[in-house]
C-alpha positions in Angstrom: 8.4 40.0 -12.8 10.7 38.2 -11.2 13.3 36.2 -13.2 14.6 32.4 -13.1 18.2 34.0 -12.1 16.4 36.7 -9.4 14.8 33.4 -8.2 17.5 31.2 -7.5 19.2 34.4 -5.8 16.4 35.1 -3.0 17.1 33.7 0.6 15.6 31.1 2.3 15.5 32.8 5.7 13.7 36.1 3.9 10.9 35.6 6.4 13.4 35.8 9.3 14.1 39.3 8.4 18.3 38.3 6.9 18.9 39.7 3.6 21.3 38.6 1.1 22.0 35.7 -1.8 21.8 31.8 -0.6 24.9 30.9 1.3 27.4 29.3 -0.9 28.2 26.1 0.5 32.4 25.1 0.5 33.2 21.8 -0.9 33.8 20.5 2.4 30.7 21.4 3.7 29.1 19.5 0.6 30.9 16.3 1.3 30.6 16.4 4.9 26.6 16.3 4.0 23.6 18.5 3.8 23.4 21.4 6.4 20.8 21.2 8.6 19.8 24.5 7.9 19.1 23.7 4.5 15.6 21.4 4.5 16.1 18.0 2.5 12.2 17.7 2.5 10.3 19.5 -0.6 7.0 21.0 -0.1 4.6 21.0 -2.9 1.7 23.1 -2.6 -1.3 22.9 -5.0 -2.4 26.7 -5.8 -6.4 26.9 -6.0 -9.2 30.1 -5.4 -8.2 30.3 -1.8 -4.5 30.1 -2.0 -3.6 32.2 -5.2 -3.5 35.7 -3.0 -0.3 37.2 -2.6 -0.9 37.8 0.9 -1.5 33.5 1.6 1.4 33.1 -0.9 3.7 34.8 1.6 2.3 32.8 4.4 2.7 29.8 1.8 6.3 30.7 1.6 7.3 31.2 4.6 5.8 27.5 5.9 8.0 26.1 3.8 6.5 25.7 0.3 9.4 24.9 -2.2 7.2 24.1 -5.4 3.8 25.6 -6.6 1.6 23.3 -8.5 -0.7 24.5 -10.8 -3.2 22.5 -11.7 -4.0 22.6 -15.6 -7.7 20.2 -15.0 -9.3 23.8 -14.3 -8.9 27.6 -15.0 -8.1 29.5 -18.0 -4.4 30.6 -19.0 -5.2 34.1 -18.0 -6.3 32.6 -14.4 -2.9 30.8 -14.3 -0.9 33.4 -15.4 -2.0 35.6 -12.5 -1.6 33.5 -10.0 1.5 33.0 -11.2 2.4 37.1 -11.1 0.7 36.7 -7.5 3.8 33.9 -6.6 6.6 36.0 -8.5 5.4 39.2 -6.6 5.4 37.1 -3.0 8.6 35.7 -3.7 10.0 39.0 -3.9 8.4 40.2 -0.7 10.0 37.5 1.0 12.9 36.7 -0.5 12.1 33.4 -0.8 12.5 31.6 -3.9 10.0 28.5 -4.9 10.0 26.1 -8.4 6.1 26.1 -10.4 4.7 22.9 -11.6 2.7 22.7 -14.5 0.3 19.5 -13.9 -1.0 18.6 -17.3 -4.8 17.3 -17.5 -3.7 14.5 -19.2 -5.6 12.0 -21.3 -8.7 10.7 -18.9 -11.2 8.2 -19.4 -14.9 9.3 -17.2 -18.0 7.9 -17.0 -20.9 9.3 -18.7 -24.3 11.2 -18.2 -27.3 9.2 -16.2 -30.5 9.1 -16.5 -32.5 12.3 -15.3 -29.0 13.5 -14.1 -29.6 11.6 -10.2 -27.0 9.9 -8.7 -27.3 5.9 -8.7 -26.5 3.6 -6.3 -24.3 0.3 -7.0 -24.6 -2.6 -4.8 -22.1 -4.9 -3.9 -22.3 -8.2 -6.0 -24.6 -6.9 -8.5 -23.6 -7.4 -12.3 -22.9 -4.2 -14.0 -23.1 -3.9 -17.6 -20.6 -0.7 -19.0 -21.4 0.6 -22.6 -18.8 2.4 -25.1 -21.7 4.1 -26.6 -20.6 7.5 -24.5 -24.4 9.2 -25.6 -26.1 6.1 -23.8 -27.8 7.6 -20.5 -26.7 5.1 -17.2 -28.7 3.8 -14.4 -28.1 1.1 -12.1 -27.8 -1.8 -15.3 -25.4 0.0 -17.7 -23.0 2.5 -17.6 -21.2 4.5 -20.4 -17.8 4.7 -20.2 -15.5 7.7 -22.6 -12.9 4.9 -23.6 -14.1 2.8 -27.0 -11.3 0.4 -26.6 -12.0 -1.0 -22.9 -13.5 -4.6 -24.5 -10.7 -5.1 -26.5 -8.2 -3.8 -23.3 -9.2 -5.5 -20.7 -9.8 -9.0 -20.1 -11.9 -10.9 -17.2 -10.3 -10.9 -13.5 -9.3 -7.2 -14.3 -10.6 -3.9 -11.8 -11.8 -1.5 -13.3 -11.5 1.9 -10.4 -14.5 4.4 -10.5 -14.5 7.6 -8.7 -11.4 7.8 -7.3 -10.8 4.4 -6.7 -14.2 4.5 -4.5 -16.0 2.2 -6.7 -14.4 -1.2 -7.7 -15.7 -3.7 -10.5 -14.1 -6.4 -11.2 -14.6 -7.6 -15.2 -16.2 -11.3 -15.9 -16.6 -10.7 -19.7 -16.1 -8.4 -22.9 -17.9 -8.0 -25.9 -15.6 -6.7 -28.4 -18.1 -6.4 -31.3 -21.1 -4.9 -28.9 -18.5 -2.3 -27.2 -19.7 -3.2 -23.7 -18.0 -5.0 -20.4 -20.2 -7.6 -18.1 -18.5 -6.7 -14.5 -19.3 -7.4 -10.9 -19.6 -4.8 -7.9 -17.4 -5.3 -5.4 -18.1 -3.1 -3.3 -21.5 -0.6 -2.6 -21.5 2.9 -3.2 -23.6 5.9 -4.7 -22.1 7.2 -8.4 -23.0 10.3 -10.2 -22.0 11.6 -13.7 -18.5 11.9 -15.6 -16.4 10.3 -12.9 -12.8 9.2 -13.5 -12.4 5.7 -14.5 -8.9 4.1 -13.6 -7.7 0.6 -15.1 -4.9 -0.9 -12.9 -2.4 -2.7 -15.2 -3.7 -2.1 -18.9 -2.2 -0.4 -21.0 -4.8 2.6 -22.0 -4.6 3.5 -25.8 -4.8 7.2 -25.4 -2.0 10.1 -26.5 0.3 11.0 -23.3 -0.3 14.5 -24.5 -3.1 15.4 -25.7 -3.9 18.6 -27.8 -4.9 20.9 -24.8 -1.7 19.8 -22.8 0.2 20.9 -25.6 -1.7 23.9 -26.0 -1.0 24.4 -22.4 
């Protein structure tokens, strides 16, 4: 395996065939500003099923990637940790060294399971109704929604992003004791189940790291 110190020794130009260590740049060099052979820009590439090969790794490499993401959401440790001997062996093949990011899945808040599973469609300036009780089975009315403190969070005027920020309701009223949120569409669009929920500007009650991050 390669090493943090066998890392920041590989080349940069290992795909153009030059051996050696990373040219130690002179003071003079440094203050007179970044060489041009050296890129300012950082590349980060997210590693999934079709880019974890060593083979596409080297290609990877060799276009410039500087950071490999790996993306925590999905895949098991022992599917990370060989992509991740699939990067150390392709950095060694081309002499190219590259810095791994860990992204987190992170606390989330998703909407929840619909009625005979079928996707439902949301038209713009209908009234919405969205239910904390997560076992609650959505259609076009009512929506369950993961997060049991969004009455008491947000407030009327607020957007509430569904999707990906490709459905947008906009909140007219909360009922704090009945756990549900009265909201308008604002725009029309087809939703399906557990999709990410996003609220611009409040400030979500949920642990930065939660226990699988740490885990992790």
């Amino acid at each position: 395996r390669l090493n943090d110190a066998e890392l920041l020794g590989n080349s940069r130009h290992g795909c153009h065939g030059a051996a050696g260590t990373m040219v130690q740049l002179e003071l003079d060099a440094i203050l007179s500003g970044t060489p041009a052979s050296i890129p300012k820009t950082k590349i980060i590439c997210t590693l999934g099923p079709k880019s974890r090969t060593v083979e596409v790794l080297e290609e990877l490499l060799c276009a410039g990637m500087s950071v490999a993401r790996f993306n925590f959401s999905h895949g098991s440790h022992d599917y990370h940790q060989e992509t991740l001997d699939n990067l150390r062996r392709a950095t060694v093949n081309t002499k190219l060294m590259c810095a791994v990011m860990l992204d987190t899945k992170g606390p989330e808040i998703r909407t929840g399971f619909l009625k005979n599973g079928d996707p439902i469609k949301l038209e713009a300036g209908r009234e919405v109704t969205l239910t904390t009780d997560y076992d609650a089975k959505g259609d076009e009315k009512t929506i369950a929604i993961s997060y049991a403190m969004l009455p008491r969070d947000v407030k009327p005027g607020c957007q509430i992003l569904i999707a990906d920020g490709s459905i947008v309701l906009v909140v007219l009223s909360c009922d704090v004791a009945g756990g549900t949120v009265r909201c308008r569409c604002q725009n029309s669009a087809t939703l399906g189940e557990r999709k990410n929920v996003n609220l611009p500007g409040v400030n979500v009650d949920l642990p930065t790291l939660t226990e699988k991050d740490i885990t992790d």
